[in-house]
N, CA, C and O atoms as a Tinker XYZ file with bonds, in Angstrom:
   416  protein
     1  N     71.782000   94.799000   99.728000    73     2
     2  CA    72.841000   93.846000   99.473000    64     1     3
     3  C     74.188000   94.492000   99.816000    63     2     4     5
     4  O     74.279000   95.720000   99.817000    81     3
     5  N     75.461000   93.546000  100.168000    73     3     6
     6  CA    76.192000   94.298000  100.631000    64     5     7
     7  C     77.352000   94.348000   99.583000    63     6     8     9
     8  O     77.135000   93.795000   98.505000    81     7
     9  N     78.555000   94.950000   99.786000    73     7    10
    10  CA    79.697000   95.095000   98.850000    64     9    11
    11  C     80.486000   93.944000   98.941000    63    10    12    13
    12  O     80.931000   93.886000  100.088000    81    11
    13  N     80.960000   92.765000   98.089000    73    11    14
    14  CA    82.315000   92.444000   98.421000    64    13    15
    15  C     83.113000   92.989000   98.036000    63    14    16    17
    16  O     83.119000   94.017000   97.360000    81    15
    17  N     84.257000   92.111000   98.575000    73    15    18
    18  CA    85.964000   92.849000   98.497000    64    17    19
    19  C     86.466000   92.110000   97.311000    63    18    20    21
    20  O     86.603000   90.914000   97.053000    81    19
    21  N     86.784000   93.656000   96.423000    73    19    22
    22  CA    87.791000   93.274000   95.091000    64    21    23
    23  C     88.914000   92.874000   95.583000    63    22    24    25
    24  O     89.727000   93.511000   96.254000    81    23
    25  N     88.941000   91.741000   95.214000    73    23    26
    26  CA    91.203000   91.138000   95.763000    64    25    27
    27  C     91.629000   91.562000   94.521000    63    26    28    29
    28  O     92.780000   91.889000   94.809000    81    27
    29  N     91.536000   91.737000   93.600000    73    27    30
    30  CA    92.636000   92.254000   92.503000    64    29    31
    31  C     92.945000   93.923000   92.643000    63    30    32    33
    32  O     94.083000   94.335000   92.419000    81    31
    33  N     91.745000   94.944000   93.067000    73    31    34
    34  CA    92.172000   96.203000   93.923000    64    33    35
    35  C     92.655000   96.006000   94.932000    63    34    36    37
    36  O     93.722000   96.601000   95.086000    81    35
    37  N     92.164000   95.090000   96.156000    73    35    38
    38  CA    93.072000   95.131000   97.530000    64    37    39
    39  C     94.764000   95.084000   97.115000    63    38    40    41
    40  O     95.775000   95.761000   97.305000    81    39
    41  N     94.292000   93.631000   96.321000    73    39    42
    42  CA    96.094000   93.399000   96.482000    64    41    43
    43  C     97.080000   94.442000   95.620000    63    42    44    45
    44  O     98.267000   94.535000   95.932000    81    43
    45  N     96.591000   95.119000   94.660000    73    43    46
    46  CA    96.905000   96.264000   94.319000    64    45    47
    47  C     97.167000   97.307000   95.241000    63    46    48    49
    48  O     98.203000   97.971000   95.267000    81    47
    49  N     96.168000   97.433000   96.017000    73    47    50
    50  CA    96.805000   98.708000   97.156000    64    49    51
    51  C     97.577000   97.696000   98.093000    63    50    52    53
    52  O     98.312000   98.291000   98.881000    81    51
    53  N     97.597000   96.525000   98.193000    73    51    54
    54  CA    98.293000   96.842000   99.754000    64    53    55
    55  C     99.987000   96.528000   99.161000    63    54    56    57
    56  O    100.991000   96.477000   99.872000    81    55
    57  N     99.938000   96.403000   98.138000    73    55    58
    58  CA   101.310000   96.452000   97.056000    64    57    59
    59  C    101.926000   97.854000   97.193000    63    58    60    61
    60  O    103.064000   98.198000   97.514000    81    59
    61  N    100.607000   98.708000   96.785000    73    59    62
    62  CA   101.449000  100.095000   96.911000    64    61    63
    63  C    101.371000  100.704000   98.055000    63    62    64    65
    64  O    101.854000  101.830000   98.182000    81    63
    65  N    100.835000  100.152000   98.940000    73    63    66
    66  CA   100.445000  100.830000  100.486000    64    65    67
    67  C    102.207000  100.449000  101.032000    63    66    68    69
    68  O    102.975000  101.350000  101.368000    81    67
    69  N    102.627000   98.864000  101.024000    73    67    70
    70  CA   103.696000   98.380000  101.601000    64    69    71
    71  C    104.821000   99.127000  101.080000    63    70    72    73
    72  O    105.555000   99.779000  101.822000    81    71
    73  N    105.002000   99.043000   99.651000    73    71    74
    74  CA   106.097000   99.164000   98.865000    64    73    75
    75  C    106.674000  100.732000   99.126000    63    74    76    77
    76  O    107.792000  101.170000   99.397000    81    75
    77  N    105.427000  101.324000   98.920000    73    75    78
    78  CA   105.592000  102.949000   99.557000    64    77    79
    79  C    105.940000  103.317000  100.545000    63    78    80    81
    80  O    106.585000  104.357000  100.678000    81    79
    81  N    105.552000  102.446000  101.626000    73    79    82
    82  CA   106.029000  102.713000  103.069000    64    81    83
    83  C    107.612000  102.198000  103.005000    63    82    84    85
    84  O    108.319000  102.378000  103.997000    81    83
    85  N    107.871000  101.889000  102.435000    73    83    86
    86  CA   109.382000  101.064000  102.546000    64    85    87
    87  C    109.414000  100.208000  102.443000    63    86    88    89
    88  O    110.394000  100.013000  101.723000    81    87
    89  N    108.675000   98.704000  102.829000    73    87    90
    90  CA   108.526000   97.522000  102.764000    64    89    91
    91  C    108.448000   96.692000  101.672000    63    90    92    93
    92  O    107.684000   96.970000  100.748000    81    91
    93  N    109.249000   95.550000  101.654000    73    91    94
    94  CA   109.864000   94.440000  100.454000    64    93    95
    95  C    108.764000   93.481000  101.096000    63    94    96    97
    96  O    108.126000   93.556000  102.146000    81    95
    97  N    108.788000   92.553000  100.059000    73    95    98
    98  CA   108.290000   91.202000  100.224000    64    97    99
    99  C    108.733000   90.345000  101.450000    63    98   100   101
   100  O    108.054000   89.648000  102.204000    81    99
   101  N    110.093000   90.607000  101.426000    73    99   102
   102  CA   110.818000   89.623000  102.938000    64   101   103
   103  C    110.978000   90.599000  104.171000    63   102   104   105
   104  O    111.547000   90.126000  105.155000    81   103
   105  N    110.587000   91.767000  104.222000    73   103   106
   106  CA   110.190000   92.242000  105.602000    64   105   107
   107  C    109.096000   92.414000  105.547000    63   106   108   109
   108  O    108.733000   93.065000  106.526000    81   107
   109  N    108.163000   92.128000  104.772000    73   107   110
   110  CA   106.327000   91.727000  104.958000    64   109   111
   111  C    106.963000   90.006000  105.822000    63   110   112   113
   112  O    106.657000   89.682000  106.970000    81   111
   113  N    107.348000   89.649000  105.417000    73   111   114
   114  CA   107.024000   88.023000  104.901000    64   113   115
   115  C    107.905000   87.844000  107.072000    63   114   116   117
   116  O    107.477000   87.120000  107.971000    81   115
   117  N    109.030000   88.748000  107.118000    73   115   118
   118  CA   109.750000   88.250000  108.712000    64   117   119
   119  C    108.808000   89.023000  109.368000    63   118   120   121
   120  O    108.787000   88.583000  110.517000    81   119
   121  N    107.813000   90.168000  109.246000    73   119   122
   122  CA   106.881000   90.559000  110.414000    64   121   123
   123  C    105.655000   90.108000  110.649000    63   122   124   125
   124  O    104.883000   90.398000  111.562000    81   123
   125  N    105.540000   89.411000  109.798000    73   123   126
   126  CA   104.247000   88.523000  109.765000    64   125   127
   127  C    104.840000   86.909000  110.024000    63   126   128   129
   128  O    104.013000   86.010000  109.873000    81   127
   129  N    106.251000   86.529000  110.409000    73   127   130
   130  CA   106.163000   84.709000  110.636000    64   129   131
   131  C    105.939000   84.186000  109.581000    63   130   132   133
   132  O    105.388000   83.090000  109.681000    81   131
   133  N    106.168000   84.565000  108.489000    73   131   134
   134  CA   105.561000   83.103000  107.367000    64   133   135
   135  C    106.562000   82.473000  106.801000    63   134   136   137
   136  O    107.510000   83.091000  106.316000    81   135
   137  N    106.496000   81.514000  106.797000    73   135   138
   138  CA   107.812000   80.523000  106.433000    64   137   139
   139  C    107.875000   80.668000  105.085000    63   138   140   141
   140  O    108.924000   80.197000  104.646000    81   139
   141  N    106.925000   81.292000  103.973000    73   139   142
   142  CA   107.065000   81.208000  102.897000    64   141   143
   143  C    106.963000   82.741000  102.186000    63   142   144   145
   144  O    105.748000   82.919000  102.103000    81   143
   145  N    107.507000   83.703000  101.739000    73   143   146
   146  CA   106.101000   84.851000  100.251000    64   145   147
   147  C    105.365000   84.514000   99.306000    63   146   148   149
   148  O    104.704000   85.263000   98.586000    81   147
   149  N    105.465000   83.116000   99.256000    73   147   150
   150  CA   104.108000   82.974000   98.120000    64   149   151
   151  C    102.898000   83.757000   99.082000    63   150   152   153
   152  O    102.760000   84.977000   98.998000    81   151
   153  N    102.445000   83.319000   99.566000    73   151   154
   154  CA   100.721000   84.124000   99.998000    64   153   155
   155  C    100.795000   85.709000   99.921000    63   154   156   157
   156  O     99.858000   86.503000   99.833000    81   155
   157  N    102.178000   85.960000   99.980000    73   155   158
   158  CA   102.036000   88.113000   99.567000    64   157   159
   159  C    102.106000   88.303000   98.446000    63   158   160   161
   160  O    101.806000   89.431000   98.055000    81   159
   161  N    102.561000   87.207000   97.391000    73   159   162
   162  CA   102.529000   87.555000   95.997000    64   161   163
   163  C    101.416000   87.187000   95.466000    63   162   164   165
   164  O    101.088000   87.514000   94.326000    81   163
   165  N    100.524000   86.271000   96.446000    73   163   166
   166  CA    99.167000   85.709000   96.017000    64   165   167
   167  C     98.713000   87.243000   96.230000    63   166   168   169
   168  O     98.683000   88.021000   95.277000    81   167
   169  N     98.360000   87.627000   97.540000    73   167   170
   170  CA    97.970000   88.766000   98.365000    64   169   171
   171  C     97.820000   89.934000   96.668000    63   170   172   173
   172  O     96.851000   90.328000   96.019000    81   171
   173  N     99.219000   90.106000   96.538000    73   171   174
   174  CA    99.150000   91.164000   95.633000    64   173   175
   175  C     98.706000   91.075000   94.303000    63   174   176   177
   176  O     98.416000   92.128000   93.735000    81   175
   177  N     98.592000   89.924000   93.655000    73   175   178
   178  CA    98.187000   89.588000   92.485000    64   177   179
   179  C     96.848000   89.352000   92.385000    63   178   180   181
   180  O     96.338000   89.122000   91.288000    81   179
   181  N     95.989000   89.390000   93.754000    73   179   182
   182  CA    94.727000   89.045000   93.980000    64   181   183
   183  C     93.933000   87.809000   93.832000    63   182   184   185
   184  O     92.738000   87.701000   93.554000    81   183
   185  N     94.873000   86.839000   94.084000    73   183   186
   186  CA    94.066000   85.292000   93.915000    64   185   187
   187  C     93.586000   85.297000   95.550000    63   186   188   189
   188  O     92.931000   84.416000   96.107000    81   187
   189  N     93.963000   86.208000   95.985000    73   187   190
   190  CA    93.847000   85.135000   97.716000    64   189   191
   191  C     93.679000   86.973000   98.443000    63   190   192   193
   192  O     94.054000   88.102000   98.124000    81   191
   193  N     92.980000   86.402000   99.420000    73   191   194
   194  CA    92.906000   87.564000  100.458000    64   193   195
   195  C     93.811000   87.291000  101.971000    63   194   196   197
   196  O     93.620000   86.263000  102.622000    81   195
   197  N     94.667000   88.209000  102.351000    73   195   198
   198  CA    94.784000   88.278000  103.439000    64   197   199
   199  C     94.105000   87.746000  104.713000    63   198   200   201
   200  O     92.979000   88.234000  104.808000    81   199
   201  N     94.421000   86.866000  105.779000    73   199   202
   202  CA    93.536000   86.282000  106.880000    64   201   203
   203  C     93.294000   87.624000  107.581000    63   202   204   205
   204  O     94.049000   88.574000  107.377000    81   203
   205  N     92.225000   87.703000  108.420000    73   203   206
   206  CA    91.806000   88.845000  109.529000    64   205   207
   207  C     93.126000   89.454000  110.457000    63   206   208   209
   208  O     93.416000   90.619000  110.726000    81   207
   209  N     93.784000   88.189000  110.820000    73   207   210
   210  CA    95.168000   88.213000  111.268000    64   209   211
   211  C     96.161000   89.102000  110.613000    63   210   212   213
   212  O     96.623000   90.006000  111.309000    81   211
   213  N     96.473000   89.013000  109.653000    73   211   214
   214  CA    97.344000   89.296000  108.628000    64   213   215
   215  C     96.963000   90.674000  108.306000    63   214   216   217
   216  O     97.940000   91.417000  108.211000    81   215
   217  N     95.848000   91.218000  108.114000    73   215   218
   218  CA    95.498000   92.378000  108.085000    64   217   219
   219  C     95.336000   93.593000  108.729000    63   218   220   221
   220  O     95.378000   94.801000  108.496000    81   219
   221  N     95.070000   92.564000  109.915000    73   219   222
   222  CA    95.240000   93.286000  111.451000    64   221   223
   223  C     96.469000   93.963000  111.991000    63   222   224   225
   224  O     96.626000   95.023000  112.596000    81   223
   225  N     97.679000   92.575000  111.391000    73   223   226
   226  CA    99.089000   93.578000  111.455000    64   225   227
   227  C     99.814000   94.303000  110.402000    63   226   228   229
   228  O    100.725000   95.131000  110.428000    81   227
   229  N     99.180000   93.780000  109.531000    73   227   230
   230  CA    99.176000   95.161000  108.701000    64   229   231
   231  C     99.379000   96.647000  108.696000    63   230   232   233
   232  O    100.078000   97.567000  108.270000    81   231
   233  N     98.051000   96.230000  109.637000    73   231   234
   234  CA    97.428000   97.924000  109.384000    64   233   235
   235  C     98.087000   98.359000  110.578000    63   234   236   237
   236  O     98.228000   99.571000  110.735000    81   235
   237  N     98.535000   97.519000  111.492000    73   235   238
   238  CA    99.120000   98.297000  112.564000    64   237   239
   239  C    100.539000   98.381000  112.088000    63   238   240   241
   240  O    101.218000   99.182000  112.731000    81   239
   241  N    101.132000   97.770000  111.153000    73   239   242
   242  CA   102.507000   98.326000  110.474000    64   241   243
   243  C    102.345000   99.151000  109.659000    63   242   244   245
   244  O    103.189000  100.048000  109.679000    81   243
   245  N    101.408000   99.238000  108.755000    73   243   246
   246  CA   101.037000  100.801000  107.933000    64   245   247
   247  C    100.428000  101.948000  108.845000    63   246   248   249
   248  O    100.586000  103.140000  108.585000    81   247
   249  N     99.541000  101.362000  110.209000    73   247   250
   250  CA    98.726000  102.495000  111.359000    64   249   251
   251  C     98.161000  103.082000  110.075000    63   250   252   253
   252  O     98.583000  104.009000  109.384000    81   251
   253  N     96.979000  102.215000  109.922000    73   251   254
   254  CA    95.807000  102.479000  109.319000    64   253   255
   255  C     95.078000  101.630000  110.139000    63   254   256   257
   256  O     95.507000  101.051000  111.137000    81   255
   257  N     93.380000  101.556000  109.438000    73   255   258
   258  CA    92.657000  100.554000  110.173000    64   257   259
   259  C     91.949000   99.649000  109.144000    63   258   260   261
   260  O     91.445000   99.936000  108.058000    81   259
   261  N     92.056000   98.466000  109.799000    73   259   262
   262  CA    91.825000   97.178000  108.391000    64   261   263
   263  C     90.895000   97.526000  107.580000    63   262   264   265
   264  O     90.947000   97.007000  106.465000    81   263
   265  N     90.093000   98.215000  107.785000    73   263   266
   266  CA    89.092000   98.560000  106.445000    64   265   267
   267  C     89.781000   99.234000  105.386000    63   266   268   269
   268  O     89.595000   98.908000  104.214000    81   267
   269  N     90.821000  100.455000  105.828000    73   267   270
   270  CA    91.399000  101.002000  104.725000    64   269   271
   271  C     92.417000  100.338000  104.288000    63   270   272   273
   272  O     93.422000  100.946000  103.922000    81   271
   273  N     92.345000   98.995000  104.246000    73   271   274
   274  CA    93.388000   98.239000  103.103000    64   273   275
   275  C     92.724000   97.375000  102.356000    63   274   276   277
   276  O     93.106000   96.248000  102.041000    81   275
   277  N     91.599000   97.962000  102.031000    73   275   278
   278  CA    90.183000   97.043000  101.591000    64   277   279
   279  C     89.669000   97.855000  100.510000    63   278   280   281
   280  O     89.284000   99.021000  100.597000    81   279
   281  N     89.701000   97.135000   99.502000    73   279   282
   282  CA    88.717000   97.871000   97.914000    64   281   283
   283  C     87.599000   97.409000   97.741000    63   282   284   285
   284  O     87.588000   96.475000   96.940000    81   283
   285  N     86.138000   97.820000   98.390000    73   283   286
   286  CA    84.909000   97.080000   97.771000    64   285   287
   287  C     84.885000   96.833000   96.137000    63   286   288   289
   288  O     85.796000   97.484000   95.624000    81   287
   289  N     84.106000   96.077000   95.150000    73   287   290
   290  CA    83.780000   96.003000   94.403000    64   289   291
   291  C     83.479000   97.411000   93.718000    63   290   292   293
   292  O     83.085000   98.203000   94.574000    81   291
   293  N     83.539000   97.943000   92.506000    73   291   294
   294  CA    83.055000   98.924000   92.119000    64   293   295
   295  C     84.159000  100.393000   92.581000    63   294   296   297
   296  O     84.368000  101.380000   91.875000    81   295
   297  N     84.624000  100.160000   93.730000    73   295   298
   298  CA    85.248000  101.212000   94.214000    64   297   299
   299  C     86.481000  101.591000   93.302000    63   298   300   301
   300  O     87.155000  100.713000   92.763000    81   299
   301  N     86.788000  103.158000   93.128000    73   299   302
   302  CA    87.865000  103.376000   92.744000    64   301   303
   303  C     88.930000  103.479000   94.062000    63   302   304   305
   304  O     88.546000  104.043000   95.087000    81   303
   305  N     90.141000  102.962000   93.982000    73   303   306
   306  CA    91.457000  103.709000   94.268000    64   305   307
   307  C     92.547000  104.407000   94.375000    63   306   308   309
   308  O     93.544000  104.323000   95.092000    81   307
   309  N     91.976000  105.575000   93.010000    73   307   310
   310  CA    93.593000  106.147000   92.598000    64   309   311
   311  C     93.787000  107.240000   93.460000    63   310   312   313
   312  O     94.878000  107.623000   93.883000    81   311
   313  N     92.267000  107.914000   93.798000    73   311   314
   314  CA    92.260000  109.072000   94.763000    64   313   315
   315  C     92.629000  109.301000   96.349000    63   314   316   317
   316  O     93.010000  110.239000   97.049000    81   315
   317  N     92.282000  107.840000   96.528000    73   315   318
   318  CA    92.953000  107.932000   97.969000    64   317   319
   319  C     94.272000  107.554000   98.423000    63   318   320   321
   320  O     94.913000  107.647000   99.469000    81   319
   321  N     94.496000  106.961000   96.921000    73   319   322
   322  CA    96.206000  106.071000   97.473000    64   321   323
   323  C     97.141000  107.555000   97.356000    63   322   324   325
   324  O     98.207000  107.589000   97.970000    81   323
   325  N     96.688000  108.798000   96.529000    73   323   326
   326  CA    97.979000  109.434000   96.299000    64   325   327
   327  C     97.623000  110.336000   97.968000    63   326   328   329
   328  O     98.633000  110.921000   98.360000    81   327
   329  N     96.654000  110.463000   98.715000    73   327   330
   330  CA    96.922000  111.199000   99.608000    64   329   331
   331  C     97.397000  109.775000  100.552000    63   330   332   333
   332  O     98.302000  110.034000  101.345000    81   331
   333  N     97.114000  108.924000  100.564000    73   331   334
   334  CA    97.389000  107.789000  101.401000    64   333   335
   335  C     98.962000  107.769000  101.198000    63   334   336   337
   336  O     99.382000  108.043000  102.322000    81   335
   337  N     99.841000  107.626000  100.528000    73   335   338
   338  CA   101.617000  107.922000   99.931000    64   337   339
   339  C    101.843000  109.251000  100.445000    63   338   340   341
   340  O    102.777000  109.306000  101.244000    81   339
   341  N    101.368000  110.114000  100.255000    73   339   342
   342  CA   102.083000  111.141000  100.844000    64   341   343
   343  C    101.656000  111.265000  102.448000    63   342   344   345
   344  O    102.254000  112.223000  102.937000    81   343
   345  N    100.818000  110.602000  103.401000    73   343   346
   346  CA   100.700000  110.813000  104.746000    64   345   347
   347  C    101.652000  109.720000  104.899000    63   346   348   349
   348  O    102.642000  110.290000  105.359000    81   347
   349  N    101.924000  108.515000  104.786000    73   347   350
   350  CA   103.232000  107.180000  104.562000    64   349   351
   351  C    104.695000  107.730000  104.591000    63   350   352   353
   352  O    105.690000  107.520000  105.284000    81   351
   353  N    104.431000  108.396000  103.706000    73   351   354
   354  CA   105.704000  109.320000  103.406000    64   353   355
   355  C    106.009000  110.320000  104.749000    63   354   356   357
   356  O    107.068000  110.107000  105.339000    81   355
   357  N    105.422000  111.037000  105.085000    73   355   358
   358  CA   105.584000  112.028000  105.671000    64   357   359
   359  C    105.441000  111.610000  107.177000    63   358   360   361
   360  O    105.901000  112.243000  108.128000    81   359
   361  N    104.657000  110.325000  107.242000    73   359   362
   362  CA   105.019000  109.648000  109.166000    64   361   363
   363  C    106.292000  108.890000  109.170000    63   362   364   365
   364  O    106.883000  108.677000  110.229000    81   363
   365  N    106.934000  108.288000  107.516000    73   363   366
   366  CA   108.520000  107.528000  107.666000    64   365   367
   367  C    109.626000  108.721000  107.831000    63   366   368   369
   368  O    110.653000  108.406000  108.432000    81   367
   369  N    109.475000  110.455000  107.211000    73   367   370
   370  CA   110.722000  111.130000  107.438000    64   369   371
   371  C    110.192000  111.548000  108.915000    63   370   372   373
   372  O    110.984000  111.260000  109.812000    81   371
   373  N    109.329000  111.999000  109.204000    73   371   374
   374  CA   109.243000  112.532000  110.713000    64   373   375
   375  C    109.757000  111.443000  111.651000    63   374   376   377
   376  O    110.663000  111.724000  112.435000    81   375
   377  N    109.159000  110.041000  111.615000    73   375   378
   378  CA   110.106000  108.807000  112.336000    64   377   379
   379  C    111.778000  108.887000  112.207000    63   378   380   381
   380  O    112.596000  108.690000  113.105000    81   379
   381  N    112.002000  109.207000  110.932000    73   379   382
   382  CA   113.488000  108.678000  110.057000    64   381   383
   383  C    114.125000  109.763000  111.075000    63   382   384   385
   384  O    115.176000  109.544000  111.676000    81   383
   385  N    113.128000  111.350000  111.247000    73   383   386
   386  CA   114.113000  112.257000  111.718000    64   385   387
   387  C    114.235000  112.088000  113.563000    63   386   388   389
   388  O    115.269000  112.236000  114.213000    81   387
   389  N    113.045000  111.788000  114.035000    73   387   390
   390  CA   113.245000  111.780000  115.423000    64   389   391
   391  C    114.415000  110.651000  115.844000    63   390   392   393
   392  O    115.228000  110.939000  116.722000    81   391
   393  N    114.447000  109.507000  115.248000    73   391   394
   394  CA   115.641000  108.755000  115.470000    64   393   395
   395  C    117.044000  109.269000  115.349000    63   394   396   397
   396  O    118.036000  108.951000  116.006000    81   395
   397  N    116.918000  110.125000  114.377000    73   395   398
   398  CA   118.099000  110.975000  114.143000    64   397   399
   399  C    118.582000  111.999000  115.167000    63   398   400   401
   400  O    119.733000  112.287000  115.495000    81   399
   401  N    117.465000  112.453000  115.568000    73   399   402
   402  CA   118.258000  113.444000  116.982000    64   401   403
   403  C    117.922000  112.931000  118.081000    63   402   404   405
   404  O    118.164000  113.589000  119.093000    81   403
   405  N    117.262000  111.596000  118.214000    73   403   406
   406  CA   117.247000  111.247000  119.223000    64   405   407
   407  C    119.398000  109.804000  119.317000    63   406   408   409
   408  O    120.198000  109.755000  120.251000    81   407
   409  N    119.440000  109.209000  118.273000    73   407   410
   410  CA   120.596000  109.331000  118.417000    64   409   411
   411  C    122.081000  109.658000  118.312000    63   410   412   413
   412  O    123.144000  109.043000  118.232000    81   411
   413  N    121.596000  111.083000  118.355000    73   411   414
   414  CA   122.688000  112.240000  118.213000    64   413   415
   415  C    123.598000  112.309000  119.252000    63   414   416
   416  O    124.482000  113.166000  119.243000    81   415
């Protein structure tokens, strides 16, 4: 039998996946086109899952791959989110800095 996907862990990580990376609700909400943030506050509160779409750019705005913004059932998350925040962390100052001497 296979695993489903906990939405009350997903939307938990991709809360702290976004929020950590830098990202608010309304620059989720203008890089994704949605005329509305209700569905990211759904997203995060776990009534609703993300479309394939939505996840897809996601992960290419976090550069992860859509599985790792995914909590099976049963699964814990506390262990991977703190190394997951500090690699987030550490690809936004290396970005933050190359912009910096690149417009020097």
């Amino acid at each position: 039998m296979y695993q489903s996907v906990d939405p009350v862990k997903t939307g938990l990580k991709l809360k702290i996946l976004l929020n950590g990376a830098g990202y608010n609700v309304k620059d989720i909400q203008e890089y994704l086109l949605l005329a509305y943030p209700q569905s990211i506050y759904r997203w995060f509160s776990g009534k609703i899952l993300p479309s394939v779409d939505h996840l897809c750019a996601l992960s290419r705005l976090l550069d992860v791959h859509m599985e790792n913004l995914l909590v099976l059932q049963g699964q814990s998350l506390e262990d991977e989110m703190v190394v997951r925040m500090e690699d987030i962390k550490t690809k936004r100052l290396l970005s933050y800095r190359k912009y910096l001497r690149e417009s020097a």
